[in-house]
C-alpha positions in Angstrom: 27.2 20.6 30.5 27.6 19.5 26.8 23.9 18.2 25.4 23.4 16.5 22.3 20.7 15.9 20.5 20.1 12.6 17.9 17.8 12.3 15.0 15.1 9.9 16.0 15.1 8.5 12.0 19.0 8.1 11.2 20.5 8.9 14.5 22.9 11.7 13.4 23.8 13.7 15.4 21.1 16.9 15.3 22.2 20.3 14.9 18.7 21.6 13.9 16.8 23.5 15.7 14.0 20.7 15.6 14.2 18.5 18.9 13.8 15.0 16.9 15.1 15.2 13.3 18.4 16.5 11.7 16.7 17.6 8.2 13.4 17.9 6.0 13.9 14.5 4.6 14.1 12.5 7.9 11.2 14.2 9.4 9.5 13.6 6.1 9.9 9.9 6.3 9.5 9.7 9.6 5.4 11.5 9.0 4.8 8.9 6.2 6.0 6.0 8.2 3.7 7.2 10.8 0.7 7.3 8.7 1.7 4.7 5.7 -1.8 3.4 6.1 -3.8 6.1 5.9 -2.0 7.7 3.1 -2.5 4.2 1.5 -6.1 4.1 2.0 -6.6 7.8 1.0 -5.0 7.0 -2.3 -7.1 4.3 -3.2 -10.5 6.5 -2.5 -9.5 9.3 -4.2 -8.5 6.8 -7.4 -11.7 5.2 -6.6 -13.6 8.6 -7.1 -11.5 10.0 -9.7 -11.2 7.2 -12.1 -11.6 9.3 -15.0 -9.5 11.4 -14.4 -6.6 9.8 -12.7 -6.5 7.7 -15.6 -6.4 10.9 -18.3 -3.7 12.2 -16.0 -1.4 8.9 -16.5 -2.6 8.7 -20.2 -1.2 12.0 -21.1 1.5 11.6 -19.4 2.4 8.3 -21.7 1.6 10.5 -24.6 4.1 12.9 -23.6 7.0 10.9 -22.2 6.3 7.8 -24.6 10.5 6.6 -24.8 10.5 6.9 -21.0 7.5 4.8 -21.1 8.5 2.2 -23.3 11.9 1.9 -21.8 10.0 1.4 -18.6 7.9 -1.3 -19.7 11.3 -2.9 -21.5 12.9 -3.0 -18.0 9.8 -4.7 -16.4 9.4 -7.7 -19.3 13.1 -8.3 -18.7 13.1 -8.5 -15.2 9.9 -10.5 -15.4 11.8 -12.9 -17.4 14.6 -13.5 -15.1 12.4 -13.5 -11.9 10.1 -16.7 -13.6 
């Protein structure tokens, strides 16, 4: 008797020894999926409680990375453009 066993997330077959995903990364997105919501609303309280902080974190990294920043921002005014 031959059994197979299928990812639940991309339906590969599975030749893990996990009963419901092939690989780290399906089982990964498969958990956040699951509890998109949560992690959602866990975000915003922590931001929410961490105000200072979060936003020293993102300042110094600006400060830091500042050509990757402003090619970011570049990218966004353009597309803003084209998109109205």
């Amino acid at each position: 008797m031959d059994f197979k066993k299928y990812c639940i997330v991309c339906g590969s077959e599975n030749f893990s020894r996990s009963k419901k995903f092939c690989c780290d990364k399906c089982r990964q997105q498969y958990y956040y999926q699951e509890r998109k919501e949560k992690i959602t609303q866990y975000k915003k309280d922590y931001y929410k409680n961490n105000k200072q902080e979060c936003d020293n974190r993102h300042n110094n990294w600006i400060s830091q990375n500042r050509q990757q920043w402003n090619e970011y921002n570049k990218k966004r005014r353009e597309e803003k453009k084209e998109n109205g």
